[in-house]
PDB file of N, CA, C, O and CB in Angstrom:
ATOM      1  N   UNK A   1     121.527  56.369 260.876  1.00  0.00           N
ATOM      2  CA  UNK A   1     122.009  55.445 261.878  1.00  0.00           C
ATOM      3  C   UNK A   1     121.597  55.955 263.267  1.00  0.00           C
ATOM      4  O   UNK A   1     121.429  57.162 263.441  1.00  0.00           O
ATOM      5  CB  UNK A   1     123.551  55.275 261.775  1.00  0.00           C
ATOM      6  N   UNK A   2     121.408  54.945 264.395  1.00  0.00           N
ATOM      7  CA  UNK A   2     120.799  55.377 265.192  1.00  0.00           C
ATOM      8  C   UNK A   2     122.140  55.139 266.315  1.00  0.00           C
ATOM      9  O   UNK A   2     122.941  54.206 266.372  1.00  0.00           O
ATOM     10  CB  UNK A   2     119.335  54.730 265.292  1.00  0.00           C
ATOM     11  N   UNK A   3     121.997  56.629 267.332  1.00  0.00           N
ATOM     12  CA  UNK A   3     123.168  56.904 268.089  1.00  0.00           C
ATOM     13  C   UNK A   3     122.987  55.853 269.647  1.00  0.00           C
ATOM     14  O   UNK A   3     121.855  56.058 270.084  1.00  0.00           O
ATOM     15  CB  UNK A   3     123.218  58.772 268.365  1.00  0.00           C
ATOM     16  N   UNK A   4     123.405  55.305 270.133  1.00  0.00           N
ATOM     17  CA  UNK A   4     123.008  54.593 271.498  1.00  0.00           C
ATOM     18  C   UNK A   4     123.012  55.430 272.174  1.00  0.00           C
ATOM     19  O   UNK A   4     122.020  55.339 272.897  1.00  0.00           O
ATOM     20  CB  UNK A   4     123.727  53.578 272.098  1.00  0.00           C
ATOM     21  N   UNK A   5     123.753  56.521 272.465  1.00  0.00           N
ATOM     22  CA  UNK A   5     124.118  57.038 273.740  1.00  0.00           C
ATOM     23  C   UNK A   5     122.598  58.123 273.747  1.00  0.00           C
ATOM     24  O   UNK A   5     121.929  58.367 274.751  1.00  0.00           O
ATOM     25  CB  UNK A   5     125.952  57.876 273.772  1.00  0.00           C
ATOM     26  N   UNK A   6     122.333  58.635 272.358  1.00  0.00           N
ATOM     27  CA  UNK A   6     121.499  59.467 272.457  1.00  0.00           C
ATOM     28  C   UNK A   6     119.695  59.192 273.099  1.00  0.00           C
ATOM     29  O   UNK A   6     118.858  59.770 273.793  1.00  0.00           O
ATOM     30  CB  UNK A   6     121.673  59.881 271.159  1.00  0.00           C
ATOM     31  N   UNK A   7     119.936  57.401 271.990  1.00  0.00           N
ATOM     32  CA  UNK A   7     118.326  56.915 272.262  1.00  0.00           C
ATOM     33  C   UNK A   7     118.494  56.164 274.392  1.00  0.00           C
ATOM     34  O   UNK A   7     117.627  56.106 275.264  1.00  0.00           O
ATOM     35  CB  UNK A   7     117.805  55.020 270.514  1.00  0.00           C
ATOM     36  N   UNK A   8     119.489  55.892 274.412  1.00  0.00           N
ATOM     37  CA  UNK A   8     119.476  55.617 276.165  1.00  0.00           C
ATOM     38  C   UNK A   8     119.381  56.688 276.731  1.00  0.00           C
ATOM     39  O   UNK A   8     118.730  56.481 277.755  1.00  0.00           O
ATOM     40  CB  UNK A   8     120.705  54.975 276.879  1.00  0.00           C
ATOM     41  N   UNK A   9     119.809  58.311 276.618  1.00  0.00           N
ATOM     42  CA  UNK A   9     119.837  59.186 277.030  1.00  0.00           C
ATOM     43  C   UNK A   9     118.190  59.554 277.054  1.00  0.00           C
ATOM     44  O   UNK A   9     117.682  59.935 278.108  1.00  0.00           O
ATOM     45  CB  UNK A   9     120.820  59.880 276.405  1.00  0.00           C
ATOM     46  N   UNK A  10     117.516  59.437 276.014  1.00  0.00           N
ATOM     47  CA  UNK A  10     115.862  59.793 275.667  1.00  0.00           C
ATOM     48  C   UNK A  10     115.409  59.162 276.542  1.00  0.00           C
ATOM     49  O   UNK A  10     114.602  59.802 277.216  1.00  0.00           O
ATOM     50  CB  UNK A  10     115.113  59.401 274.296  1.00  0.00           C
ATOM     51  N   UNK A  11     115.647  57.685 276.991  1.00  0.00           N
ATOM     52  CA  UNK A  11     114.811  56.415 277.435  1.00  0.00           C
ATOM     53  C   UNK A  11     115.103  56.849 278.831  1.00  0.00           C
ATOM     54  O   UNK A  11     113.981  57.109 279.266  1.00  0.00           O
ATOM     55  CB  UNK A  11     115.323  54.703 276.927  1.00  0.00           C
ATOM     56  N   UNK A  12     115.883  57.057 279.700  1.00  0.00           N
ATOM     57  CA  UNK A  12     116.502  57.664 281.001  1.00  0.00           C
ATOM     58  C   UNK A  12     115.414  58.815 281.331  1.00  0.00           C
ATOM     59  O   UNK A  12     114.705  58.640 282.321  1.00  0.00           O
ATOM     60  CB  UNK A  12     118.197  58.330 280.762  1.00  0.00           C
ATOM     61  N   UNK A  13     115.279  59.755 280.705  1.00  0.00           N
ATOM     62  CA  UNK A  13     114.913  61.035 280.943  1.00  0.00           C
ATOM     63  C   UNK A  13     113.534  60.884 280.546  1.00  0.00           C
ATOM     64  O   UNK A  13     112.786  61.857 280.636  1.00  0.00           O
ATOM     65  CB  UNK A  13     115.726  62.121 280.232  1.00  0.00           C
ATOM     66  N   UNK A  14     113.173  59.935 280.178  1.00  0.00           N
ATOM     67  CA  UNK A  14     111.785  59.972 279.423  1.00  0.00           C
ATOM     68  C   UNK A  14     110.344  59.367 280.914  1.00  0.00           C
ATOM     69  O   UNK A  14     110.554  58.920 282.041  1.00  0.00           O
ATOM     70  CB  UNK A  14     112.008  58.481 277.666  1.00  0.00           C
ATOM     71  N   UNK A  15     109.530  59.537 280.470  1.00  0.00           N
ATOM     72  CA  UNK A  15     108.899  59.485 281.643  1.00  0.00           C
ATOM     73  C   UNK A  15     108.220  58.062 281.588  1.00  0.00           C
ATOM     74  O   UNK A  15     107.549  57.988 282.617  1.00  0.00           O
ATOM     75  CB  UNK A  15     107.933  60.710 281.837  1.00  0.00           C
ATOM     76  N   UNK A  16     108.071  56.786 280.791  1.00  0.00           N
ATOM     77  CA  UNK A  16     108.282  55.483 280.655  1.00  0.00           C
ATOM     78  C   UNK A  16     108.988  55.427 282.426  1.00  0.00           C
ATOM     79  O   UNK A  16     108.472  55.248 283.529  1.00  0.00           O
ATOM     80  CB  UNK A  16     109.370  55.046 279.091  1.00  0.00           C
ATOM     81  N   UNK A  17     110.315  55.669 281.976  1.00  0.00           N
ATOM     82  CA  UNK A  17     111.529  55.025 283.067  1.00  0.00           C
ATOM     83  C   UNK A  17     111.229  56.123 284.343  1.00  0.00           C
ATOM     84  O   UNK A  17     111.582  55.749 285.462  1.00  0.00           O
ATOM     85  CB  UNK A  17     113.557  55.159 282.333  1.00  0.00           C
ATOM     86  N   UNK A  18     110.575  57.489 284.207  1.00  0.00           N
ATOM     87  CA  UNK A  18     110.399  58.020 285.475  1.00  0.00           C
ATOM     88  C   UNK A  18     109.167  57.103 285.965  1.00  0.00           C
ATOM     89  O   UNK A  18     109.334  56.742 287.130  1.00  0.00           O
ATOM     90  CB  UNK A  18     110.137  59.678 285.454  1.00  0.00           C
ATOM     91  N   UNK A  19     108.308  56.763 285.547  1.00  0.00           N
ATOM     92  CA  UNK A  19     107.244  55.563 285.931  1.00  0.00           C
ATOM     93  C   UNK A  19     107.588  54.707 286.809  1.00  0.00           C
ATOM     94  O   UNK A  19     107.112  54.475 287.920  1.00  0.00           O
ATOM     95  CB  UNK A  19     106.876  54.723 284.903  1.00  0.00           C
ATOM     96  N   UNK A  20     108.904  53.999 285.954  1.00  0.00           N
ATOM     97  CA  UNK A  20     109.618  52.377 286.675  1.00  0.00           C
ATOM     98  C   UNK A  20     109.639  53.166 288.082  1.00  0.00           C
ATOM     99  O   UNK A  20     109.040  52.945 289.134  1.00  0.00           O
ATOM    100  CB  UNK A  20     111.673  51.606 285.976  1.00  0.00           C
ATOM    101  N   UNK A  21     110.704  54.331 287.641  1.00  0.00           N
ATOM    102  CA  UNK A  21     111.861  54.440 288.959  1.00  0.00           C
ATOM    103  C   UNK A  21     110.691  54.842 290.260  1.00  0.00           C
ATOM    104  O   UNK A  21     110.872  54.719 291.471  1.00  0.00           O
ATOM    105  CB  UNK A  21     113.377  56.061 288.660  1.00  0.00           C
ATOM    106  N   UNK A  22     109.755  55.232 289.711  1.00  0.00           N
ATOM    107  CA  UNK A  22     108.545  55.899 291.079  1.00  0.00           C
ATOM    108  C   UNK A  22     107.642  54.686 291.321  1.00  0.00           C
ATOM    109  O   UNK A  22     106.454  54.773 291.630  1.00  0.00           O
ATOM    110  CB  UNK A  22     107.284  57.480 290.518  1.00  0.00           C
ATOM    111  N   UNK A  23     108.441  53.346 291.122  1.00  0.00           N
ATOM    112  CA  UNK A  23     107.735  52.415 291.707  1.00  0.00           C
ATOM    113  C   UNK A  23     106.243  51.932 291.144  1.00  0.00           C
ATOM    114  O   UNK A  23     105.417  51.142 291.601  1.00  0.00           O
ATOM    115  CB  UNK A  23     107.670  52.888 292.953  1.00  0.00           C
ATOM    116  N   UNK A  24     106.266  52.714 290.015  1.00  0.00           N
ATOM    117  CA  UNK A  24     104.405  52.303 289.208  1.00  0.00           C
ATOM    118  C   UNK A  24     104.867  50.787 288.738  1.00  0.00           C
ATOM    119  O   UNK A  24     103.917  50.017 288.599  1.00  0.00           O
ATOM    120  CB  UNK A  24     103.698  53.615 287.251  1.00  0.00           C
ATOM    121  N   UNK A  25     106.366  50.159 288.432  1.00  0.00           N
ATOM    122  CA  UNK A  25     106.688  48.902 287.574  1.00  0.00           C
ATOM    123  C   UNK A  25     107.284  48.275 288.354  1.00  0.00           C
ATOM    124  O   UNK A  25     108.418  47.896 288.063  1.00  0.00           O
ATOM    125  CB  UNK A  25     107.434  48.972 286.347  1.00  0.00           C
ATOM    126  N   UNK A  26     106.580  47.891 289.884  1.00  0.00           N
ATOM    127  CA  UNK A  26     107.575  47.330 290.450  1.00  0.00           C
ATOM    128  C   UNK A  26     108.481  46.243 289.995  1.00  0.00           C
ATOM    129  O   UNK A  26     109.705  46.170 290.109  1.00  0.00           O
ATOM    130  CB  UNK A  26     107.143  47.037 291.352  1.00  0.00           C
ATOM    131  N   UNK A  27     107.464  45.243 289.346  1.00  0.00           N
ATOM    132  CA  UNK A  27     108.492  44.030 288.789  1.00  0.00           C
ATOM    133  C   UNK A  27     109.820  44.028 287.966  1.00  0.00           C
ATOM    134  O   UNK A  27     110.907  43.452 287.997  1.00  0.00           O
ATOM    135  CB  UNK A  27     107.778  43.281 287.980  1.00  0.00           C
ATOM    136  N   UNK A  28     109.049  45.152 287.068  1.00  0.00           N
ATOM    137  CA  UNK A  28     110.104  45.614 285.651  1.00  0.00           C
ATOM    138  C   UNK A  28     111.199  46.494 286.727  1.00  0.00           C
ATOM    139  O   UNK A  28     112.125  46.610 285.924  1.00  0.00           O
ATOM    140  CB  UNK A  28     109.094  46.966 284.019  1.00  0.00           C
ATOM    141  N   UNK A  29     111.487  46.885 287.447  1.00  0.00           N
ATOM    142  CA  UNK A  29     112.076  47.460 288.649  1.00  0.00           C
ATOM    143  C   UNK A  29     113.284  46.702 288.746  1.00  0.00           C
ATOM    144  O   UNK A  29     114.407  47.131 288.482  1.00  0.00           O
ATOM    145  CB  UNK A  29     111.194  47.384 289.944  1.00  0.00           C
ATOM    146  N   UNK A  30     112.917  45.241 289.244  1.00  0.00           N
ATOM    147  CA  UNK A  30     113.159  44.213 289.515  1.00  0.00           C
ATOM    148  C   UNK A  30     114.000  43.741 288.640  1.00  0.00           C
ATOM    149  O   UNK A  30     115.118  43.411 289.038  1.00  0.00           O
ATOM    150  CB  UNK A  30     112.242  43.628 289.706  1.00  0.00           C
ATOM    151  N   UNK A  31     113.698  43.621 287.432  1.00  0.00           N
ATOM    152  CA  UNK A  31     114.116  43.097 286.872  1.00  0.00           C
ATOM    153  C   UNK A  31     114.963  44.012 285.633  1.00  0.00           C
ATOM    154  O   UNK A  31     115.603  43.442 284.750  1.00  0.00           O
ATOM    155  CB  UNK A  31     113.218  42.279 286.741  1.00  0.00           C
ATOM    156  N   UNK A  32     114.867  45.269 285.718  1.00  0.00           N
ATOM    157  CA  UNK A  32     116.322  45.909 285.360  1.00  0.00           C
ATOM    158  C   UNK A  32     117.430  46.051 285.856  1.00  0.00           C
ATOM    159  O   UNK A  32     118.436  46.505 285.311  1.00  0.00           O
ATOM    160  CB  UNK A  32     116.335  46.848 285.182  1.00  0.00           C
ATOM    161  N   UNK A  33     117.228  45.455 287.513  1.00  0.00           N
ATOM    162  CA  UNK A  33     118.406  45.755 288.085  1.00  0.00           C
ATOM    163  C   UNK A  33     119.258  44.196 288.601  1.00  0.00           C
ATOM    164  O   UNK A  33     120.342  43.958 289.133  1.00  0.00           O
ATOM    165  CB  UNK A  33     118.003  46.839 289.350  1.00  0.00           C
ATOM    166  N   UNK A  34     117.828  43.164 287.996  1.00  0.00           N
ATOM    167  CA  UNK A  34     118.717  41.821 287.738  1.00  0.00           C
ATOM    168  C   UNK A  34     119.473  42.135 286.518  1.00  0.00           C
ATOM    169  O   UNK A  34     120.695  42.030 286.622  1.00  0.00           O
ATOM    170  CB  UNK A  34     117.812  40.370 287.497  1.00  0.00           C
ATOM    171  N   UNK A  35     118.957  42.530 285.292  1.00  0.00           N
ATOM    172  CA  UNK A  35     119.778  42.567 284.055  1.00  0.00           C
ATOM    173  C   UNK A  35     121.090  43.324 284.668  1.00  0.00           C
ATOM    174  O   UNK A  35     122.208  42.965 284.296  1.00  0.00           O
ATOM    175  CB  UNK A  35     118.975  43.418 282.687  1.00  0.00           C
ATOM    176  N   UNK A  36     121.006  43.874 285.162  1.00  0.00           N
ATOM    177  CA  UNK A  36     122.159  45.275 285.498  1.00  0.00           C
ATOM    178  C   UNK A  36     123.484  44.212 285.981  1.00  0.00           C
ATOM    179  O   UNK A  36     124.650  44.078 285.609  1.00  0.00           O
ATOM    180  CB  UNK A  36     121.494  46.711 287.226  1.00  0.00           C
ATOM    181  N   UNK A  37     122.650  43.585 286.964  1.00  0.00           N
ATOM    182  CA  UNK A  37     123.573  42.814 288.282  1.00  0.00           C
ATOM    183  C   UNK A  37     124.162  41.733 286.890  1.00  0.00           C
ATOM    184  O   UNK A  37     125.332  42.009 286.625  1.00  0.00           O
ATOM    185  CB  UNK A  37     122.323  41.760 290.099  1.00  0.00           C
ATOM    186  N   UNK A  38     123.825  41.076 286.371  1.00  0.00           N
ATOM    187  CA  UNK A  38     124.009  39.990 285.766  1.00  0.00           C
ATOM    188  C   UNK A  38     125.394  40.928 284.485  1.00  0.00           C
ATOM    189  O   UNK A  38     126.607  40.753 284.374  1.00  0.00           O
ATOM    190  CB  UNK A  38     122.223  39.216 285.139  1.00  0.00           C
ATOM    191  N   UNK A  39     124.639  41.671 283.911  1.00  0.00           N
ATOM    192  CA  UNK A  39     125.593  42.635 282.891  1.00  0.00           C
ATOM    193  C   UNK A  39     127.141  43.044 283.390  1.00  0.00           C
ATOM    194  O   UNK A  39     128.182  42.885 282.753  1.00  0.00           O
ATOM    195  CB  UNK A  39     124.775  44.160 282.684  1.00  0.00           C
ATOM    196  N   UNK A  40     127.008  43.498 284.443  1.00  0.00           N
ATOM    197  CA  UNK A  40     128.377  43.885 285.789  1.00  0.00           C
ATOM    198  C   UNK A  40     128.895  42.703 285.788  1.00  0.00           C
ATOM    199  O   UNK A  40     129.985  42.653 285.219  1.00  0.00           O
ATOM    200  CB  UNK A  40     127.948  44.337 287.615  1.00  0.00           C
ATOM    201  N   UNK A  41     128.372  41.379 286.374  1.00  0.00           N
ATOM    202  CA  UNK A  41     128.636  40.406 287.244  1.00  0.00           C
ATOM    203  C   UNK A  41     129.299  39.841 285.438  1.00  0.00           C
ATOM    204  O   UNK A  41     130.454  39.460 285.627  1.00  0.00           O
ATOM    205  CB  UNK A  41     127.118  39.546 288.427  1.00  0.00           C
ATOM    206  N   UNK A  42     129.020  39.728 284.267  1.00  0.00           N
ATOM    207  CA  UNK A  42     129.362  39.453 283.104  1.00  0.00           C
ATOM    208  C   UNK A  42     131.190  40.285 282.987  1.00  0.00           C
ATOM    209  O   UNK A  42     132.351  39.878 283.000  1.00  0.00           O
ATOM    210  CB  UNK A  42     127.986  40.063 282.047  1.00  0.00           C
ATOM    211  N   UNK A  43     130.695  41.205 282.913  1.00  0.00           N
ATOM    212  CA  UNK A  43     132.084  42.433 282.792  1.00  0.00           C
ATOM    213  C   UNK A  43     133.162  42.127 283.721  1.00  0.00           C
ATOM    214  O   UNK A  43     134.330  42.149 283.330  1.00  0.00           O
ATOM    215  CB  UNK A  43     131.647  44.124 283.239  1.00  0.00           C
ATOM    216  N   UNK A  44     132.790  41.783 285.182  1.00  0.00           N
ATOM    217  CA  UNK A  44     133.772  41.722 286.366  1.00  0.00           C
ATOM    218  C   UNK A  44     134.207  40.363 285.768  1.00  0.00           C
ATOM    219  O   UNK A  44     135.424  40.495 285.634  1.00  0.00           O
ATOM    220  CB  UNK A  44     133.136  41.779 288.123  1.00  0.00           C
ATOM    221  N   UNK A  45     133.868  39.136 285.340  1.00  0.00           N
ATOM    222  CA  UNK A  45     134.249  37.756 285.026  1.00  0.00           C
ATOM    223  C   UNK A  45     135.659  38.306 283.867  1.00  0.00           C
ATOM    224  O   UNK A  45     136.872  38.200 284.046  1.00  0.00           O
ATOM    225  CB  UNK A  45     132.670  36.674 284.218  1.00  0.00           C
ATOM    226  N   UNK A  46     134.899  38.894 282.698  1.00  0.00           N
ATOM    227  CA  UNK A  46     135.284  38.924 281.597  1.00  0.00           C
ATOM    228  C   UNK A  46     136.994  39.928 281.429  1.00  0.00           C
ATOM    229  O   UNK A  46     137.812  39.870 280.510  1.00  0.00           O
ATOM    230  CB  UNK A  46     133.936  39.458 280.867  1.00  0.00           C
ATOM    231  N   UNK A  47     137.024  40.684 282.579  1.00  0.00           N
ATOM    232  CA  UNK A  47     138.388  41.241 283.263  1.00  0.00           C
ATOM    233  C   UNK A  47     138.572  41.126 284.316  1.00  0.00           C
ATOM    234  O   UNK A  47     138.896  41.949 285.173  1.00  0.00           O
ATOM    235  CB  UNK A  47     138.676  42.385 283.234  1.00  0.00           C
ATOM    236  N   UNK A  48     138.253  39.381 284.389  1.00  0.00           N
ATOM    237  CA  UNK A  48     139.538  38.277 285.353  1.00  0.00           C
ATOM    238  C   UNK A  48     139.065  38.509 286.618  1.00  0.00           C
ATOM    239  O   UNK A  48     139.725  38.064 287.557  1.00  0.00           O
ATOM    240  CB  UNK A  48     141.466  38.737 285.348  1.00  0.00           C
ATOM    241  N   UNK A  49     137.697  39.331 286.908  1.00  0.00           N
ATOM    242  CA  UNK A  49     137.491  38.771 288.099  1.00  0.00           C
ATOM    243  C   UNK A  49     137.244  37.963 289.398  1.00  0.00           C
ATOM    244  O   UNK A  49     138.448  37.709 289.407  1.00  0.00           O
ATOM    245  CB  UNK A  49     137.370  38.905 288.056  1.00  0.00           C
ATOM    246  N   UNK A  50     136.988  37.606 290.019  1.00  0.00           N
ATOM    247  CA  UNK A  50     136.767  36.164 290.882  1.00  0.00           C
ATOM    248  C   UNK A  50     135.289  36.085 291.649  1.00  0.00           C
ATOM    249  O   UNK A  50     134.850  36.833 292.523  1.00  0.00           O
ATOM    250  CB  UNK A  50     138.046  36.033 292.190  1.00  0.00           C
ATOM    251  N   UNK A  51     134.840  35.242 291.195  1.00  0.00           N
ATOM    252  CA  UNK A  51     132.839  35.461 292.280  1.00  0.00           C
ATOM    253  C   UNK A  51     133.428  34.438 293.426  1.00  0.00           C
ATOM    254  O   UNK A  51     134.153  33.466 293.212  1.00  0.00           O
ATOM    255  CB  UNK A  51     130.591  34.430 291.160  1.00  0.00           C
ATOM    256  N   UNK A  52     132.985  34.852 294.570  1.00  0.00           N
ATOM    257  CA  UNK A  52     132.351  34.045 295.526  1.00  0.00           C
ATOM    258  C   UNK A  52     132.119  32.578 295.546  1.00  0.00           C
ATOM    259  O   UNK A  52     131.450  32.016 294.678  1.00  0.00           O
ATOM    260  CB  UNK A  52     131.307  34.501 295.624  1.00  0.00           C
ATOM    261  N   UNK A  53     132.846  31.774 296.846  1.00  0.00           N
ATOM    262  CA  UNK A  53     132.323  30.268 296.650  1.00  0.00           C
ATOM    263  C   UNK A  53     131.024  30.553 296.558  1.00  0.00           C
ATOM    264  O   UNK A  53     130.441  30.515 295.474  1.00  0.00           O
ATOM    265  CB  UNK A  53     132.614  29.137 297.815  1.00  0.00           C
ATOM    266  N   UNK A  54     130.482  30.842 297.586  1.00  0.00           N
ATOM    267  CA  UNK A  54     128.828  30.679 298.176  1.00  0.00           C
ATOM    268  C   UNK A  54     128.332  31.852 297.518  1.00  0.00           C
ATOM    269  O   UNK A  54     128.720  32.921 297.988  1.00  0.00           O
ATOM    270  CB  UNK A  54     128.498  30.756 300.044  1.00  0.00           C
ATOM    271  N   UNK A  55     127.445  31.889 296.388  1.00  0.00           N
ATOM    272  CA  UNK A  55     126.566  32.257 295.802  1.00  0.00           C
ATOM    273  C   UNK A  55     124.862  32.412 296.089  1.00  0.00           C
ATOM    274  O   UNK A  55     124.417  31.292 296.342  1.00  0.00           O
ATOM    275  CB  UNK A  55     126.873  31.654 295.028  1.00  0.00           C
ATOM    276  N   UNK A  56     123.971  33.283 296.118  1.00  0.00           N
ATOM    277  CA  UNK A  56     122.743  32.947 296.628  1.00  0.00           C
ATOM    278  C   UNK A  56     122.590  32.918 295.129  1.00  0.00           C
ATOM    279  O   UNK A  56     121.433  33.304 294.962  1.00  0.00           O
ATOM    280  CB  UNK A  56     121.825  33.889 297.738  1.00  0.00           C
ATOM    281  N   UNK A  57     123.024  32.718 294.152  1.00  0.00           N
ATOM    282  CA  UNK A  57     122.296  32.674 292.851  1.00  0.00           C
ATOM    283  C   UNK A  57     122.661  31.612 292.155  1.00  0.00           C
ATOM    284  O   UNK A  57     122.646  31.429 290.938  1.00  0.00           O
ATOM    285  CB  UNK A  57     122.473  33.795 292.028  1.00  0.00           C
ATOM    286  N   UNK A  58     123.022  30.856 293.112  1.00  0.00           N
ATOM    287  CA  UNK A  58     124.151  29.471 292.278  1.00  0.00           C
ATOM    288  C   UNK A  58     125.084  29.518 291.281  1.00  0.00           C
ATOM    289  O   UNK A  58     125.264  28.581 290.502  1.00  0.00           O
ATOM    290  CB  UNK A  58     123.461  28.457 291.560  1.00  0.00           C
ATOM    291  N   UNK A  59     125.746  30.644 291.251  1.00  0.00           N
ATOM    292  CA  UNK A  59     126.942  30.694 290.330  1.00  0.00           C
ATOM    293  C   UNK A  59     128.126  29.968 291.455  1.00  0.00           C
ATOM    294  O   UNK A  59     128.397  30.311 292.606  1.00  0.00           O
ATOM    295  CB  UNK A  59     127.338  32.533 289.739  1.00  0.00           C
ATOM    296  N   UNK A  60     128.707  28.799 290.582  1.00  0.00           N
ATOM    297  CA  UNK A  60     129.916  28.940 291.352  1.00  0.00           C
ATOM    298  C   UNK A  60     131.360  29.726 291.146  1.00  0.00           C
ATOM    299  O   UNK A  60     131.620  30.543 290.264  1.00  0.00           O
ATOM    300  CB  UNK A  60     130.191  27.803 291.465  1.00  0.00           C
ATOM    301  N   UNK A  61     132.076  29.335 292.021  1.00  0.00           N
ATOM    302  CA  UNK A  61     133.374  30.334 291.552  1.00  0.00           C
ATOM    303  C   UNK A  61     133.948  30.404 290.688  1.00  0.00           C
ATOM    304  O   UNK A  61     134.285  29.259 290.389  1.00  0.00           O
ATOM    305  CB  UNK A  61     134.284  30.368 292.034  1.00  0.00           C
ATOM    306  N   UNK A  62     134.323  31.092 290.012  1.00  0.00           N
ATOM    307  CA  UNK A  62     135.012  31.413 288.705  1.00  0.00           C
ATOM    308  C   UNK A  62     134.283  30.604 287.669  1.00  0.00           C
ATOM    309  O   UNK A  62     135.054  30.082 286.864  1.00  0.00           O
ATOM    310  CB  UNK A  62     136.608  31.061 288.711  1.00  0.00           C
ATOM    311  N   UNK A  63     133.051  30.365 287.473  1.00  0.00           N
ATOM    312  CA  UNK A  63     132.329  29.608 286.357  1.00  0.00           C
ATOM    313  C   UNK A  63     131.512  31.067 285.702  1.00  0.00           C
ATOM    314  O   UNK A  63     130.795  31.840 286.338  1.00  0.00           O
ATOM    315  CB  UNK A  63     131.122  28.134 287.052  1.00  0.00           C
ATOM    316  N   UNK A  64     131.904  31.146 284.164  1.00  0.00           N
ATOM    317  CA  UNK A  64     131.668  31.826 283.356  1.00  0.00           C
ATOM    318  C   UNK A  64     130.207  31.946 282.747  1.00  0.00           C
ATOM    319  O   UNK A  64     129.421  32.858 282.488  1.00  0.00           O
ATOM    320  CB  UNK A  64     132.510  31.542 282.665  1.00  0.00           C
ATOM    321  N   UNK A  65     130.253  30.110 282.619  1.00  0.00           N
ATOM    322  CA  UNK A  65     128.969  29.323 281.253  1.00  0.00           C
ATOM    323  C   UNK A  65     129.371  29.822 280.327  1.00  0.00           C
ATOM    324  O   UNK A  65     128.699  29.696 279.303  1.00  0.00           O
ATOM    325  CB  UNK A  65     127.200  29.619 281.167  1.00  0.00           C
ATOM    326  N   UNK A  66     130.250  30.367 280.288  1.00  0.00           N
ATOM    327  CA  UNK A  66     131.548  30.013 278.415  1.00  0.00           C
ATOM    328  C   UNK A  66     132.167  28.739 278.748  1.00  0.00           C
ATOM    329  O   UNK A  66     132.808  28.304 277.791  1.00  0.00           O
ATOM    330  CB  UNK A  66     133.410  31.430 278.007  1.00  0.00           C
ATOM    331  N   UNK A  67     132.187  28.240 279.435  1.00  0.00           N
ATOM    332  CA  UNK A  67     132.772  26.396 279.486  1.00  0.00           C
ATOM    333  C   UNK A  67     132.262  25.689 278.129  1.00  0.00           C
ATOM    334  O   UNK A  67     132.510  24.501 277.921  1.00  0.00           O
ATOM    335  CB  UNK A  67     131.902  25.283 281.037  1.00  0.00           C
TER     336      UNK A  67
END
């Protein structure tokens, strides 16, 4: 069985992701730290948090898309 903490721990330290982080991936850059924002922004909803009327990402307030 394969451990998460161990294979994210490999993938972190591994030089793939020292690549991203030194700017060789800018896009992929980009777009781990949309997944990130979106993953958080998931978690903060999911223990009752509250977003913002005005959104630059068009979420409105308290809308899940579990509706």
């Amino acid at each position: 069985m394969l451990d998460f903490e161990k294979a994210f721990g490999d993938f972190v330290e591994g030089e793939e992701y020292d690549r991203m982080e030194n700017g060789e991936y800018e896009r992929l850059k980009e777009v781990v730290f949309a997944m990130l924002r979106t993953a958080y922004r998931a978690g903060w909803v999911a223990m009752g948090g509250t977003l913002a009327e005005s959104r630059a990402d068009g979420i409105e307030a308290g809308a899940t898309g579990m509706e």
